[in-house]
C-alpha positions in Angstrom: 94.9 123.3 125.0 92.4 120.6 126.0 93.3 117.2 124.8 91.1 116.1 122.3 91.0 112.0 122.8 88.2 110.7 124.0 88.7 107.2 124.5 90.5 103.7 123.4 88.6 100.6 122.3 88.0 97.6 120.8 86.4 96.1 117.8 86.5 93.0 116.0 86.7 93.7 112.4 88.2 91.5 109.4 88.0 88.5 112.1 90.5 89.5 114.6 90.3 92.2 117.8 91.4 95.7 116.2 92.4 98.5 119.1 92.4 102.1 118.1 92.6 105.8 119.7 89.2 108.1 119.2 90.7 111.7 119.1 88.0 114.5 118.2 84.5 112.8 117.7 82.1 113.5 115.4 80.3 117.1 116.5 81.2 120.4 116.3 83.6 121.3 112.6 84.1 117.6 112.5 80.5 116.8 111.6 80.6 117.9 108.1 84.2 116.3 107.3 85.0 112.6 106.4 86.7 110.8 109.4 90.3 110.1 109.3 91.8 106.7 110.1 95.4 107.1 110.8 97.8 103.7 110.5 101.3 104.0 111.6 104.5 102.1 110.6 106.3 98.6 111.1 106.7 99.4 114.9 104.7 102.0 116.0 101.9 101.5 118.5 98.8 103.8 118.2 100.0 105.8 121.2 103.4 106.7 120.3 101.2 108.9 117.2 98.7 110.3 120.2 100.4 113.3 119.8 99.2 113.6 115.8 96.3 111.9 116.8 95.2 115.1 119.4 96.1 117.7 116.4 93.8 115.7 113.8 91.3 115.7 116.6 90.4 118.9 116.6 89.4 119.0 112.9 88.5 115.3 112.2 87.0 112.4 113.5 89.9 110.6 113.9 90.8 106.8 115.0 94.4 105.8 115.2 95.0 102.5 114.5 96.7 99.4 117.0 98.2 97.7 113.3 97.6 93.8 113.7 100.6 92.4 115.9 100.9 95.6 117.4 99.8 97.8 120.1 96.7 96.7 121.8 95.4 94.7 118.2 95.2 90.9 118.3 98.8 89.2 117.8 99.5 85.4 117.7 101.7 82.8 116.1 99.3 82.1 114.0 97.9 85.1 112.7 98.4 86.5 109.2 100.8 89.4 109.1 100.2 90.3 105.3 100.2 93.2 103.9 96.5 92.1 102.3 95.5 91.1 105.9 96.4 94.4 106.8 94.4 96.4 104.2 91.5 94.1 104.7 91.4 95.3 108.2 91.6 98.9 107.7 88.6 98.6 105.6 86.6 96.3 108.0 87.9 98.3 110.5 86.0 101.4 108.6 82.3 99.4 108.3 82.8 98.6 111.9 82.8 101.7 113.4 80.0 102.9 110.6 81.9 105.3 108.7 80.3 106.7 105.7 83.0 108.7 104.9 87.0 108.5 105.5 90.2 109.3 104.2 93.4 107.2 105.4 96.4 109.1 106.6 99.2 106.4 106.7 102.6 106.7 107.6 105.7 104.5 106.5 104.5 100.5 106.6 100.9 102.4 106.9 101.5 104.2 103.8 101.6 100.9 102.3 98.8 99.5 103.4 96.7 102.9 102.4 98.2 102.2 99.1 96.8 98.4 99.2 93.9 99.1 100.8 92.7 102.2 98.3 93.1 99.7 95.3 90.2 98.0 95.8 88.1 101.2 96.4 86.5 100.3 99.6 83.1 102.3 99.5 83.3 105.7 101.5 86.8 106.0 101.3 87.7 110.0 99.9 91.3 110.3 100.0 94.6 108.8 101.2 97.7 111.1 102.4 101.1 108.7 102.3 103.7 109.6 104.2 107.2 108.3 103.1 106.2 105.3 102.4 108.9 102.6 101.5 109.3 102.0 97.4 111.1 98.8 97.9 109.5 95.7 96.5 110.4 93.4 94.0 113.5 94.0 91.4 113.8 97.4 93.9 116.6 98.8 95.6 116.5 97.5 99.5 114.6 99.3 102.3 117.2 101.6 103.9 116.6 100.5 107.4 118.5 97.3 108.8 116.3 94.6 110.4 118.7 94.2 113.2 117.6 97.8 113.9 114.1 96.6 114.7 115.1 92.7 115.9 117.4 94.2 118.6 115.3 97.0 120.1 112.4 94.7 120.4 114.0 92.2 122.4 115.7 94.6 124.9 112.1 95.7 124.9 110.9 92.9 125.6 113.1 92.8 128.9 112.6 95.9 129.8 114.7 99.3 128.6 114.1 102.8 129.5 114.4 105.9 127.6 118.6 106.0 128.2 118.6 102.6 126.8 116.3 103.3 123.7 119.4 106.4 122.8 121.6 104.0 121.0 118.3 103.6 118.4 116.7 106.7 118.0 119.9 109.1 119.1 118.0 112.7 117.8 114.5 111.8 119.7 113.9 114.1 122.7 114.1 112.0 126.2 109.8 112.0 125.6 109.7 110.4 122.6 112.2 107.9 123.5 110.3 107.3 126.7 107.0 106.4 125.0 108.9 104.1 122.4 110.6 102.3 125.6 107.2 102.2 127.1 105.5 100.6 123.9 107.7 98.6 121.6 107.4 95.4 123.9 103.9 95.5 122.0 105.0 95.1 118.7 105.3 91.2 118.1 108.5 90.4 116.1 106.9 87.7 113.8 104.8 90.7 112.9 107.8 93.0 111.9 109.6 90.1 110.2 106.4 89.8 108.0 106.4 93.4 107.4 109.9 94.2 106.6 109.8 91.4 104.2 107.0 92.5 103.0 108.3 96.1 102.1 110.4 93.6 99.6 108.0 91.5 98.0 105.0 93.4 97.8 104.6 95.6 94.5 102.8 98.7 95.6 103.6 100.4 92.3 101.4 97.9 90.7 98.6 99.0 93.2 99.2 102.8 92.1 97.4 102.8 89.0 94.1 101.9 90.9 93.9 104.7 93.1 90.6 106.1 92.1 90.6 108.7 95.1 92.7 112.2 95.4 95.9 111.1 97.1 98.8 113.1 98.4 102.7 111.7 98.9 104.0 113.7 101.8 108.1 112.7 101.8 111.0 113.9 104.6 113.7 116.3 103.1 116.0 114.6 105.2 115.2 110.8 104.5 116.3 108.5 102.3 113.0 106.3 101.7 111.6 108.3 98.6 113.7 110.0 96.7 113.1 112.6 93.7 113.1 110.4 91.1 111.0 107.7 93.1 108.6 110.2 93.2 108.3 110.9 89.3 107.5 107.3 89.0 104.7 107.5 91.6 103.1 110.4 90.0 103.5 108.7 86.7 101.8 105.8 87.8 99.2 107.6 89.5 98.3 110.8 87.3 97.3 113.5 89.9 99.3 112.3 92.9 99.7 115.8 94.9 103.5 116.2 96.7 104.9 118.1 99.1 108.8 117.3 100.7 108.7 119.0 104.5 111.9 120.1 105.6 114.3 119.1 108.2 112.9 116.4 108.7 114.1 112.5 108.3 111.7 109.6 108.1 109.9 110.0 111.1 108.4 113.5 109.8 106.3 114.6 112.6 109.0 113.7 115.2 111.3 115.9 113.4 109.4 118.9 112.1 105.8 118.6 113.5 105.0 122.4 112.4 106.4 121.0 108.6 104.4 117.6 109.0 101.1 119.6 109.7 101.5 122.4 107.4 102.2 119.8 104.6 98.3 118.5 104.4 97.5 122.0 103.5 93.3 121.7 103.7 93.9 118.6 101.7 91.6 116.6 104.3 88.9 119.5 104.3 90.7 121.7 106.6 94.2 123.1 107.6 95.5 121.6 110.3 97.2 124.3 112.1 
């Protein structure tokens, strides 16, 4: 099947130079349907999702987004790695590009910053789709994942690894996906992931819950340890209509486990099934 990007590019939004992916454009199906702005997790550069990115192409507008201090985005010593620096640029990012209409489809850390960003119901925004997104935060239990996990990885990165040295991290990725991380994760600055994963800690996105005024769905890994059932009553609590659906065999990086599961899970929640 043709591959559905069209190009990557630059914008300054919220202050700072934002990279994202275009998959899909704006003609054909997509005309009718709200755009989708897709923000991955804690060390995930836009291309590593290209492959999500091409199948939300072919129904959406879609832009995958370079997260600050990652990817192609705008890092420095100096810059704010917040998680309401974060959501401020999603939404910038969104009057930038001149979208009247757009859901956010965020995964992990980009769950979160949906979640923040929704709370102040940015004008245009439709809907949000969370995948797994961490519950830790203040008073929590910790986020599963070590930070040496990420600290070590990005330093070997940093000097150069290849897809045999990225095994001993992600040990049930095909030799592909392991490739592309080993390609990529030199990109994602490590004052940025120390912000982040301390972030998952201190931030209370339960407190944002209650202010999600758009139709949201929680999308959760059978597999995973990040949201668990009863995490999940308290989110629906907190947010009365929260839609859910668990996809099977598949730990916390969903679509690299069970892509067919990952896509069937929207449902047409965006507008239109996905496969």
């Amino acid at each position: 099947m043709d591959s559905t990007l069209l190009y990557g590019a630059n914008v300054n939004a919220n202050g700072i130079r934002q990279h994202f992916l275009r998959y899909g454009g704006a003609d054909g199906v997509r005309a009718g349907r709200p755009a989708v702005i897709l923000i991955p997790g804690i060390t995930s550069p836009a291309v590593t999702w290209g492959f999500v990115g091409e199948v939300l192409g072919r129904q959406f507008d879609t832009y995958v987004l370079d997260v600050r201090g990652r990817g192609l985005s705008e890092a420095s010593a100096t810059l704010d790695y917040s998680l309401d620096a974060q959501a401020a640029d999603v939404i910038a990012l969104a009057q930038a590009l001149g979208l009247e209409h757009y859901a956010l489809v965020g995964h992990s850390m980009g769950a979160r910053i949906a979640i923040r960003a929704a709370r102040s119901a940015p004008e245009g925004l439709t809907r949000t789709v969370l995948v797994d997104p961490p519950v830790s935060g203040p008073g929590r239990r910790a986020y599963p994942a070590k930070l040496p996990w990420y600290v070590d990885s990005i330093r070997l990165a940093l000097k150069g690894i290849d897809a045999e040295g990225m095994l001993a991290f992600c040990p049930t990725w095909t030799e592909e996906q392991r490739r592309l991380r080993a390609q990529w994760l030199h990109t994602c600055d490590e004052r940025a992931m120390l912000t982040s994963f301390e972030g998952f800690h201190t931030d209370d996105i339960h407190a944002d819950l209650p202010h999600l005024r758009v139709p949201s769905l929680l999308i959760t890994a059978a597999r995973g340890d990040v949201v668990l059932d009863e995490d999940v009553k308290e989110m629906q609590a907190l947010a009365p209509g929260l839609l859910h659906t668990r996809v099977p065999d598949a730990g916390h990086m969903i679509p690299w486990d069970n892509e067919a599961g990952f896509y069937a899970a929207f449902g047409d929640f965006l507008g239109a099934k996905l496969i």
